[in-house]
N, C-alpha and C positions, 0 to 999 in steps of 0.2 A: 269622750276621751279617745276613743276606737277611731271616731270622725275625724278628729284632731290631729290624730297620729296618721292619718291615710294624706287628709290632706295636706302636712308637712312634707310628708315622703315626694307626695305629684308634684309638689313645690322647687325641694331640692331635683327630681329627675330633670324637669323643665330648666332648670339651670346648669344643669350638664349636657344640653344638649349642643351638640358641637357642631349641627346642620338647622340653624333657623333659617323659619320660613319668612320670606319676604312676601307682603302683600300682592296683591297681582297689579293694584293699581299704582306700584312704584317701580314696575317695569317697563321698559318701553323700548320696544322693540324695531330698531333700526335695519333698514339695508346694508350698511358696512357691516353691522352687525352677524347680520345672516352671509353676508358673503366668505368673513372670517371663519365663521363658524364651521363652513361647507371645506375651504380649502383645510384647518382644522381636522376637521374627519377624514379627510382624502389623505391626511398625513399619518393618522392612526392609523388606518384599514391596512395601507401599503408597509408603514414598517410593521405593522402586528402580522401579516403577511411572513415579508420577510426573515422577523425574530421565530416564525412556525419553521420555516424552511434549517433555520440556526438547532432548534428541536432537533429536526428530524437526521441534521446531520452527527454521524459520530466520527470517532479518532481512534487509534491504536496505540494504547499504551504499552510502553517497555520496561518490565523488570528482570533484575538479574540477583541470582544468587546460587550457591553454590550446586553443583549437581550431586547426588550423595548415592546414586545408585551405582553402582559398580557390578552386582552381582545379574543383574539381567543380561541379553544376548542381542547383540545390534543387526540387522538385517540390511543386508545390501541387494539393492536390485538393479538388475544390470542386462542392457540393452544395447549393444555394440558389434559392429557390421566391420571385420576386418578382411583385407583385399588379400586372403589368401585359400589356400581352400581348407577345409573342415581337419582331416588329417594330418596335417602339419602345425596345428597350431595347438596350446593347451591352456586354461583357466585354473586359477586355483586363488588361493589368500597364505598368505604364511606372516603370522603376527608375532609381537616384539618377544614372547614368550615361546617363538619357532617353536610354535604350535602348527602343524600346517590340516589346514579346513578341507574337509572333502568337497568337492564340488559336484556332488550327486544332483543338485538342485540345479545347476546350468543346462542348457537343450543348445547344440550343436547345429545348426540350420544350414546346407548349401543356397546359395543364394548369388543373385547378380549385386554386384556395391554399386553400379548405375540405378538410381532411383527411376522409376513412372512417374510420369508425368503430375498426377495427383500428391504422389507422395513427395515428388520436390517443390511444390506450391507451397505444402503442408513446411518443409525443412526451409522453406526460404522465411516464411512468417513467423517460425519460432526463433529464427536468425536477428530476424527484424525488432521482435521483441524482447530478445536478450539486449538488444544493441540500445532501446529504451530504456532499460533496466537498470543499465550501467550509467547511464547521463542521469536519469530522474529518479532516485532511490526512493520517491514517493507513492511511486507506482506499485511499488510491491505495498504499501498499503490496500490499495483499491484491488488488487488480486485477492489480499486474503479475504477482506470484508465481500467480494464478490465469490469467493470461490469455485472461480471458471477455470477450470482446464480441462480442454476439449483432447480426447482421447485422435493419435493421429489414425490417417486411415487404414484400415486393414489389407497386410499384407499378403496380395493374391498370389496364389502358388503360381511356380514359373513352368511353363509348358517345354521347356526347356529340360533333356536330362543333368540328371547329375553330374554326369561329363564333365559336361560342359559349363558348369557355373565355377566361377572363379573366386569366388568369397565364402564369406562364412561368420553366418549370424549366431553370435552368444546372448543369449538372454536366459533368464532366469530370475533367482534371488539365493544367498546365499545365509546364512548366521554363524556370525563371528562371535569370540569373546570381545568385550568392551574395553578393549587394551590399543594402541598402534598396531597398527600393519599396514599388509604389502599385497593391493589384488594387482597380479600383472597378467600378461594376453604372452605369451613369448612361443620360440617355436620348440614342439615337441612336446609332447602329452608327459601330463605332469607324474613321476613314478614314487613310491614311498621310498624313504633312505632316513636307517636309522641315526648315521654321522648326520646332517643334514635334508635340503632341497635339492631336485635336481628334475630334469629333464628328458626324456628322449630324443635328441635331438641329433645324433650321430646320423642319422639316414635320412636327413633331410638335406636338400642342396643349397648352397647360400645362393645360386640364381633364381631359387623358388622364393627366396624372402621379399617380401612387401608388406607392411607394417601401414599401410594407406587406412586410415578407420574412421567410424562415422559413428558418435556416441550417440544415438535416439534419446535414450535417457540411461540417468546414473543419480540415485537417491537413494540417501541411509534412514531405515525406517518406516513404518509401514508406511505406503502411498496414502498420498492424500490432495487433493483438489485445493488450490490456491497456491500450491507454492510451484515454480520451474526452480527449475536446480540449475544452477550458472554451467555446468556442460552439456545439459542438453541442448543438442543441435549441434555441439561440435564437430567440423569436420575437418581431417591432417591428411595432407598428402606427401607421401616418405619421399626425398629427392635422390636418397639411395636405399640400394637394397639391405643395406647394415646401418640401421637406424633405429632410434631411441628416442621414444614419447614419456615424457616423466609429466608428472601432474605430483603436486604435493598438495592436499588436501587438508582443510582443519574443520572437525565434525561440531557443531555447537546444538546441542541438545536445546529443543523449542518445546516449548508448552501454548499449544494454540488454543483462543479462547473468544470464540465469536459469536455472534449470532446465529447462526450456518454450519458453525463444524467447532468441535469441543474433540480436541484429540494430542497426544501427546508425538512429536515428530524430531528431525533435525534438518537443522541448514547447513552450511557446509562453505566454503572459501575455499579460493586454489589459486595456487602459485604454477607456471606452465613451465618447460624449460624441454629442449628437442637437440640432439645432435648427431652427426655421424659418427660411427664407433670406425675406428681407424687405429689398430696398435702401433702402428709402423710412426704415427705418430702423434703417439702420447693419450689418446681418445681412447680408453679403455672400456668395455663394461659389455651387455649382452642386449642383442637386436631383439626388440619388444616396444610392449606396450605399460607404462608401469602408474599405478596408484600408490603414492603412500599419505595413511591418511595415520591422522593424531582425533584425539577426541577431547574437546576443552574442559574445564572442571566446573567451568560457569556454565548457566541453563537459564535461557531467555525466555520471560513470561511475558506472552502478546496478548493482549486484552482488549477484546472492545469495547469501548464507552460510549456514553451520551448524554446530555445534557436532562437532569431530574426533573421533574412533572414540577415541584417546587420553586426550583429556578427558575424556570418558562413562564411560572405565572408572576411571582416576583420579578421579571423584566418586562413582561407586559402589564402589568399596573404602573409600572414606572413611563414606558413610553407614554399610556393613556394620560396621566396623571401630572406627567411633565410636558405634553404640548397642550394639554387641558390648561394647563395653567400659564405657561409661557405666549399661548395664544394672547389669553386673556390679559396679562401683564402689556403685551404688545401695542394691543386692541386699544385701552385703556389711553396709552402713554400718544400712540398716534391722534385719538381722539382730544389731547388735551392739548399738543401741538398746533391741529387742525381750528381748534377754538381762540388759539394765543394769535396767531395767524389772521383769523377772519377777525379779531378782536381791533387788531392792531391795521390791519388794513382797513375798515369801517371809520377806525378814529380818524386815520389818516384822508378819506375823504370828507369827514364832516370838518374838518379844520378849514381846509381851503373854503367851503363855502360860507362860513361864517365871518372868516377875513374878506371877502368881494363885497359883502352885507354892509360890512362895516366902511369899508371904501365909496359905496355909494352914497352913504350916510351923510358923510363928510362930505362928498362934492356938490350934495342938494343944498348943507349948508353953506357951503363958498360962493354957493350961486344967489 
């Protein structure tokens, strides 16, 4: 019974099997055959190839939803070279809740505003790279997945006295509250006032104003590798001495999330707009440099992906599997072609010659 029952079982397996075996001596193995077969594989190898290269490449995905933080504190760091000298000019932020930010954290630097040589190679190629940036919005893809940004070169102190340098570098970082505001560069060091902002600016000359500046770099949040900030590299030259740089900014809090770098940051937009202050007519307002920036409610989540170990092999059994067989369908249909052909051309010579046969048949009998 035991016996019975095994050999039922090997019975039904053998008729599930959904790969029989074909004897060997009802194979027969052709040259077209082997030829198909070779160009076949060269077609696997090469897209199985390519479907790895499809693997390895990834994408940056975009989510938005709302920002819900409010109570943390934004960081601005600021890196800007303006063509006047160190004591006539003043830094500060003053936000939508004139609040105004101490600016303990800026460093004051006398300096030349003509760049070395090294260091305007350096400003022409982040120039160059902004100016990509703005045609090919794809590119800042391949920045973040790459996360290269090369530090510019170090600024050698000038053998030059104090005297004699005619600018003056602000750099720093500041922390704000997470609300609008206003970082502006104007002249006269910035003094406390309880009605409001104000300035020291009585003793300085309006022939000493020059508002000429060269933004290095300008990003809210801690620095991070992959992103350029759309002003750095900006450079303005004032055409008078009572002149007005405005930049209106909009902050958009990012969540980056790559391979390479896992960090919370933001991006930023800006609007530019520049003109001469002239009461006499109608051009109001105060020679500077001015930021005002907003901060969006939406927060952008950039993610990198890639294609699942799953997938990659579910398309590579498909390639295999579908010129494995599309070959063979091919192979197949040519061969029966090729057979209809020599069928039909054979019959067509053996007819003539049976008609000559019969022609001479006949003319033996006439004779």
């Amino acid at each position: 019974m035991r016996r019975l029952t095994k050999k039922k079982a090997l019975t039904l397996m053998k008729e599930l099997d959904a790969f029989p075996k074909v004897p060997e001596s009802y194979v027969e193995s052709t040259t077209s055959g082997g030829t198909v077969s070779l160009i076949a594989f060269t077609f696997m190898a090469v897209l199985a190839l390519l479907e790895f290269f499809v693997y390895r490449h990834t994408w940056m995905k975009y989510e938005y939803e709302v920002d819900r933080d409010f109570s943390s504190k934004l960081r601005i760091n600021v890196d800007i070279t303006v063509a006047m000298r160190c004591q006539y000019i003043g830094a500060d932020v003053l936000d939508l809740a004139e609040t105004m930010v101490a600016s303990d954290g800026l460093q004051y630097e006398p300096v030349n505003f003509e760049l070395p040589p090294q260091q305007r190679i350096w400003h022409m190629t982040l120039l160059h790279v902004q100016e990509r940036l703005r045609v090919e919005h794809a590119l800042q893809d391949v920045i973040f997945k790459a996360a290269i940004k090369g530090a510019p070169p170090a600024q050698m102190k000038s053998e030059d006295s104090t005297a004699s340098l005619s600018a003056c570098r602000i750099h720093g970082h500041l922390y704000v509250n997470k609300v609008a505001g206003n970082f502006h560069i104007t002249v006269g060091k910035s003094i406390p006032h309880p009605r409001g902002h104000a300035h020291l600016a009585a003793l300085v000359s309006h022939d000493s104003y020059n508002f000429s500046h060269r933004i290095d770099h300008l990003s809210f949040g801690e620095p991070l590798p992959g992103i350029i900030s759309p002003l750095d590299g900006t450079e303005k030259i004032a055409i008078d001495s009572n002149h007005m740089f405005q930049y209106f900014i909009t902050i958009v809090p990012t969540k980056l999330n790559t391979y390479k770098v896992s960090a919370d940051t933001h991006q930023y937009s800006i609007t530019e707009r520049e003109r001469v202050i002239n009461h006499a007519a109608g051009s109001h307002g105060v020679s500077g440099i001015f930021m005002k920036y907003d901060i969006s409610s939406l927060m952008v989540k950039v993610t990198e992906q890639h294609m699942p170990l799953w997938q990659f092999l579910v398309r590579l059994c498909g390639i295999i599997g579908g010129i494995f067989s599309t070959t063979g369908m091919i192979h197949g249909l040519v061969g029966f072609l090729v057979d209809v052909v020599c069928c039909r051309f054979q019959m067509g010579i053996y007819k003539p010659v049976k008609n000559t046969a019969q022609s001479e048949s006949t003319a033996d009998q006439a004779r």
